[in-house]
DSSP file (Angstrom, degrees, kcal/mol; ACC not computed):
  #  RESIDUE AA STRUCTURE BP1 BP2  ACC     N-H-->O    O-->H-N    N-H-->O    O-->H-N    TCO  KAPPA ALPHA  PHI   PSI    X-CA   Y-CA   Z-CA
    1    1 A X              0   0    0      0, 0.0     0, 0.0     0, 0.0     0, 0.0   0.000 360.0 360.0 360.0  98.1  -10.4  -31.9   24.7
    2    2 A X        +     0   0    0      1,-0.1     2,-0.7     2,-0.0     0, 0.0   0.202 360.0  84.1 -98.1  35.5   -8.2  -29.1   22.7
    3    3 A X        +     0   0    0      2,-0.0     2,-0.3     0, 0.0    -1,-0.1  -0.901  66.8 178.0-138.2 118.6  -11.5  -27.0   21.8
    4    4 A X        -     0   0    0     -2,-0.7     2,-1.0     1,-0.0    -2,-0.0  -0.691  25.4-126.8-112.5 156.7  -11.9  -25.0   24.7
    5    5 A X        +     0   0    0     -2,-0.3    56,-0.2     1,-0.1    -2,-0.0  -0.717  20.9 179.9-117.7 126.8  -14.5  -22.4   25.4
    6    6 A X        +     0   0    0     -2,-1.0     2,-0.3    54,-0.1    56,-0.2   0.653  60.4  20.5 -93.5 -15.1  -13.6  -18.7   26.5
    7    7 A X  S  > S-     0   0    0      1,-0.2     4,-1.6    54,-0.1     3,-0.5  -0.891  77.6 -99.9-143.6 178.9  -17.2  -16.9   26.8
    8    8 A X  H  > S+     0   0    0     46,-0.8     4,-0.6    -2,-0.3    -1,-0.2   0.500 115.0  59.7 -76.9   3.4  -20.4  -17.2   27.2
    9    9 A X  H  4 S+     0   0    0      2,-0.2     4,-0.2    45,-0.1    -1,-0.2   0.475 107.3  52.2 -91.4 -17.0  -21.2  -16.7   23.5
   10   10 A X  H >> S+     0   0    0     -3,-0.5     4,-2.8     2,-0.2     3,-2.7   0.915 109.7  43.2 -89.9 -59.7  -19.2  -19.7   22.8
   11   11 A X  H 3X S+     0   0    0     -4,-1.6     4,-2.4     1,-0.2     5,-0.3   0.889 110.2  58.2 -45.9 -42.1  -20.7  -21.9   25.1
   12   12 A X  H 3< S+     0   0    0     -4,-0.6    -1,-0.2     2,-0.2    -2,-0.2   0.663 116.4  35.0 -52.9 -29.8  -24.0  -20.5   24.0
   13   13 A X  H <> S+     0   0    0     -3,-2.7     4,-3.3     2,-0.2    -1,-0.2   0.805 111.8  59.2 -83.3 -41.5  -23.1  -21.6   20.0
   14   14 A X  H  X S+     0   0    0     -4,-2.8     4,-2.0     2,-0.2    -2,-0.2   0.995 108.7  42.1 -68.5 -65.0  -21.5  -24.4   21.1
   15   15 A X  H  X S+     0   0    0     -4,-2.4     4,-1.7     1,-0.3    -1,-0.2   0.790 117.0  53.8 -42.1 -37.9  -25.2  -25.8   23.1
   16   16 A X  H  4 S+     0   0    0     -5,-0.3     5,-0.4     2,-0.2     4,-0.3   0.987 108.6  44.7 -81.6 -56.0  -26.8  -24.8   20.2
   17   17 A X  H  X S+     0   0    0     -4,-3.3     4,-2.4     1,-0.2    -2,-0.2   0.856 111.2  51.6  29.4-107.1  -24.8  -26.6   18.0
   18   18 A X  H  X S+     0   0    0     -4,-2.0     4,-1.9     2,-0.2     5,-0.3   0.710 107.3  48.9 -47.6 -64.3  -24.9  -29.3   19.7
   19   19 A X  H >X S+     0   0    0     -4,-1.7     3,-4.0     2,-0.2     4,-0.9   0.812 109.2  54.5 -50.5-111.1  -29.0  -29.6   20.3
   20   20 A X  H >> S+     0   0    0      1,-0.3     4,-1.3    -4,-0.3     3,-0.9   0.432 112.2  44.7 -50.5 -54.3  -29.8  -29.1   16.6
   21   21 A X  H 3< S+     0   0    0     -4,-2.4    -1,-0.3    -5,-0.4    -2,-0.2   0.868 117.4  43.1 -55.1 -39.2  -27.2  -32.1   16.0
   22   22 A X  H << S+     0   0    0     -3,-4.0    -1,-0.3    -4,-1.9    -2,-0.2   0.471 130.1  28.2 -91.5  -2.7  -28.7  -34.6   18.9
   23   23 A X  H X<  +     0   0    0     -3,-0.9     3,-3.6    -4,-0.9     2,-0.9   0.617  63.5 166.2-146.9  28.9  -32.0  -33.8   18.0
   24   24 A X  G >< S+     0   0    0     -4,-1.3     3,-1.5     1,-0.3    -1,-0.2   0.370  75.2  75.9  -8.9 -33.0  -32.4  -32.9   14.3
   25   25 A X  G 3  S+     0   0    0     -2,-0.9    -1,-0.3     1,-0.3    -2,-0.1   0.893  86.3  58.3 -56.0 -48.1  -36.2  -33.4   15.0
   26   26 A X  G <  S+     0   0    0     -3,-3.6     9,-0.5    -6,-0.1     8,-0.4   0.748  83.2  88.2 -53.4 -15.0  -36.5  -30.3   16.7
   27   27 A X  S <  S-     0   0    0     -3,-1.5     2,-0.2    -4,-0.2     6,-0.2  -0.639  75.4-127.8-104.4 150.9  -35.2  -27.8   13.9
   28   28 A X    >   -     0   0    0      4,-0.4     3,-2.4    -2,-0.3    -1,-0.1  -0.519  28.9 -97.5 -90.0 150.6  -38.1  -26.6   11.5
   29   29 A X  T 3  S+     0   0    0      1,-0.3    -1,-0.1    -2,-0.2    -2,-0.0   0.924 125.4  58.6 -45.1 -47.3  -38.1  -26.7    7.7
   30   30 A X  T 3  S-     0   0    0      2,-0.1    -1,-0.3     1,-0.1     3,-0.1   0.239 126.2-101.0 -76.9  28.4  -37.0  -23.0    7.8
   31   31 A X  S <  S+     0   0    0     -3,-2.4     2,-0.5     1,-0.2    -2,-0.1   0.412  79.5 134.1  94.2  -7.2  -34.0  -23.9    9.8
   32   32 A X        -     0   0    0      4,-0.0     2,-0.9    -5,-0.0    -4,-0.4  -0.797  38.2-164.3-111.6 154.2  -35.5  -22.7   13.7
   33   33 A X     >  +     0   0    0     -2,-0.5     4,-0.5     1,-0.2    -6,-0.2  -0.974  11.7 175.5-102.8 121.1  -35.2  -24.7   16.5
   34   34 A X  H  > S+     0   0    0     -2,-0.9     4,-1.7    -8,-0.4    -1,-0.2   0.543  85.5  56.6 -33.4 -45.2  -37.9  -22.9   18.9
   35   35 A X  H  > S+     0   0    0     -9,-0.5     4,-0.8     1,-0.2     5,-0.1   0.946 110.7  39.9 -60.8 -41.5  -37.0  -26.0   21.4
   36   36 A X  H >4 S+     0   0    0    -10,-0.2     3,-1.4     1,-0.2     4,-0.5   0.933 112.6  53.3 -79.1 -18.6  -33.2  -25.2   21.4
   37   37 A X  H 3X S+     0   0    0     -4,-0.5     4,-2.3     1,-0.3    -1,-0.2   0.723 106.2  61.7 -69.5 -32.8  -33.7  -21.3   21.6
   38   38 A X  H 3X S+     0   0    0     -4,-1.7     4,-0.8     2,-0.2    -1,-0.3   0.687 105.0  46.7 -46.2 -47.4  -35.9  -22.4   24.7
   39   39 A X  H << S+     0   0    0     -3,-1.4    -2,-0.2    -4,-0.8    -1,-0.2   0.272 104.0  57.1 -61.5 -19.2  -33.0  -23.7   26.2
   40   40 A X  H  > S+     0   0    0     -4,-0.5     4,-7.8     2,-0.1     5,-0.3   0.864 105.4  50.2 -65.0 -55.8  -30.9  -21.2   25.7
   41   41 A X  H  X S+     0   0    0     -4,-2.3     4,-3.0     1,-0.2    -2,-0.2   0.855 110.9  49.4 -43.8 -48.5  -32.9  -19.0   27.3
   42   42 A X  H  X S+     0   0    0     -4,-0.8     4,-2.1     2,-0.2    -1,-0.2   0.750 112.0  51.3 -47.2 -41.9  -33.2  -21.4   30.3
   43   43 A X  H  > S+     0   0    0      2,-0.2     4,-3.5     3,-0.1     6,-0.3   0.927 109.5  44.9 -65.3 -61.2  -29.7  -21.8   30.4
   44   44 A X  H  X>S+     0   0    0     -4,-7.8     4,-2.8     2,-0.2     5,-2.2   0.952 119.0  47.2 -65.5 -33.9  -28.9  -18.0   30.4
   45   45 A X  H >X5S+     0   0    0     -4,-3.0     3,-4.4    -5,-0.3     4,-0.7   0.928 105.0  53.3 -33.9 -94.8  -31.7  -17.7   33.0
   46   46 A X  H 3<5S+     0   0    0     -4,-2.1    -2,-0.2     1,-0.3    -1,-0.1   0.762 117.3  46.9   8.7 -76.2  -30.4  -20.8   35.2
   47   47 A X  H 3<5S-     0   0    0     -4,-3.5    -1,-0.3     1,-0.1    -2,-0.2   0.786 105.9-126.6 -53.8 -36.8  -26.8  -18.4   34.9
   48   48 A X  H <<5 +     0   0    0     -3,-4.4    18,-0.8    -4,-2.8    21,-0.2   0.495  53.4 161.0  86.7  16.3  -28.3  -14.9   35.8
   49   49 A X     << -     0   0    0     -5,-2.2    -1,-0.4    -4,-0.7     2,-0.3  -0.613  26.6-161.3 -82.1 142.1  -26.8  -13.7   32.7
   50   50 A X  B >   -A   53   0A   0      3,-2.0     3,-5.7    -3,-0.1    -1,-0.1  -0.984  29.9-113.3-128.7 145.8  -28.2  -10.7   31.4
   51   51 A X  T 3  S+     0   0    0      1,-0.3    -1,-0.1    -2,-0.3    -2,-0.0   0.826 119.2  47.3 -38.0 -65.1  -27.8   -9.3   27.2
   52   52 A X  T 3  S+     0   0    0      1,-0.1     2,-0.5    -3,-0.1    -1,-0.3   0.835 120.6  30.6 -37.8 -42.4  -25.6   -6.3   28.8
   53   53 A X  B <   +A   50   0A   0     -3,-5.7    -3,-2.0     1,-0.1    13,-0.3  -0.985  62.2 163.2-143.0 141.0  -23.4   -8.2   31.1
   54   54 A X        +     0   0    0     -2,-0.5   -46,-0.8    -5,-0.2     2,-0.6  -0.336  23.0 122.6-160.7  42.4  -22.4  -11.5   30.3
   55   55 A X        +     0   0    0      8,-1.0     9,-0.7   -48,-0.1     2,-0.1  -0.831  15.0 164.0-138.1 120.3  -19.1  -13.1   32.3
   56   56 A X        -     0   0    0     -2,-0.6     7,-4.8     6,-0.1     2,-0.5  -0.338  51.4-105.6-118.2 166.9  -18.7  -16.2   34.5
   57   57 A X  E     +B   62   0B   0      5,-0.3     2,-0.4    -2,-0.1     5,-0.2  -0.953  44.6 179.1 -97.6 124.2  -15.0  -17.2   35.1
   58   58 A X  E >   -B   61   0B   0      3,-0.9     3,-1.8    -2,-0.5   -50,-0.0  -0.999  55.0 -52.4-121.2 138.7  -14.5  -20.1   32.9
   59   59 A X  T 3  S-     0   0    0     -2,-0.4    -1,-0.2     1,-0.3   -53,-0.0   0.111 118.1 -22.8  28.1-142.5  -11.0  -21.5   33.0
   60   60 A X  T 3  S+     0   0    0     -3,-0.1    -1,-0.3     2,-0.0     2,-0.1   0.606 125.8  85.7 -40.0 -30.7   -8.1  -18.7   32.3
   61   61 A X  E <  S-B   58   0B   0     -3,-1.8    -3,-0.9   -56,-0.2     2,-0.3  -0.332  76.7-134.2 -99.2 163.6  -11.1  -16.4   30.3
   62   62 A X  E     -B   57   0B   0     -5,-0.2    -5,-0.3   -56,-0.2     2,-0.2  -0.921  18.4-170.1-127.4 152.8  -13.4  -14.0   32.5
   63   63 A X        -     0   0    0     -7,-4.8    -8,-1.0    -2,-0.3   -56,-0.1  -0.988  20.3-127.1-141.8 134.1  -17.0  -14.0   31.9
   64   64 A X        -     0   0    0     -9,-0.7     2,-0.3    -2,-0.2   -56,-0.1  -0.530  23.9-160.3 -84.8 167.6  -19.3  -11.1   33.6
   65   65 A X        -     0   0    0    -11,-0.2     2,-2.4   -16,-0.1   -11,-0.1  -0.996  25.1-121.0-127.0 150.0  -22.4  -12.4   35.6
   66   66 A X     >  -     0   0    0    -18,-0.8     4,-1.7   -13,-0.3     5,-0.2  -0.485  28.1-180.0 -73.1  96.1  -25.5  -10.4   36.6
   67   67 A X  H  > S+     0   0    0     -2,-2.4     4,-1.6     2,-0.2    -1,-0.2   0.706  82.3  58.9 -79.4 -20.3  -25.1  -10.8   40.6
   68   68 A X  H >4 S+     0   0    0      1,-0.2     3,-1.1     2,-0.2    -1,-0.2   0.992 114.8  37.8 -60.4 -70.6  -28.9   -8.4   40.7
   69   69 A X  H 34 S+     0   0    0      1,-0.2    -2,-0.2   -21,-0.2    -1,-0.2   0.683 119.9  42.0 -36.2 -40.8  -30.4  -11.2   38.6
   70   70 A X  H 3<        0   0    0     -4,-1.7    -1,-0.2     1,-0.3    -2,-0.2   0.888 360.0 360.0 -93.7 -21.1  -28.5  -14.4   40.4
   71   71 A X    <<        0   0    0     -4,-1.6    -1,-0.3    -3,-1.1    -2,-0.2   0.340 360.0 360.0 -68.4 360.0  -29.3  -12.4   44.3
């Protein structure tokens, strides 16, 4: 795989991406997906990530996590 992902904002693009493409049904005539935005959200939940602080270690790259949130 030589497209690697360094933050959480990439992974975040990437997933969204990624949903609009596997599920085309899901995106609205104006262009929002409510389902995948749903699954962001879930996601960043799931992670503890909070808008402020936002880093997991993902390979070589640092990524913060909220440890209040994940505790």
């Amino acid at each position: 795989m030589s497209d690697q992902i360094h933050s959480y904002s990439e992974l975040q693009q990437q997933i969204h991406e990624d949903l609009r493409i596997q599920h085309p049904e899901w995106v609205k005539p104006s262009g929002d997906c409510p389902t995948c935005d749903s699954y962001e959200s879930r996601l960043a939940e799931l992670l503890g990530v909070s808008q402020r602080s936002n880093a997991v270690t993902m390979g070589n790259s640092s990524l913060e996590i909220n440890h209040a949130a994940a505790a």
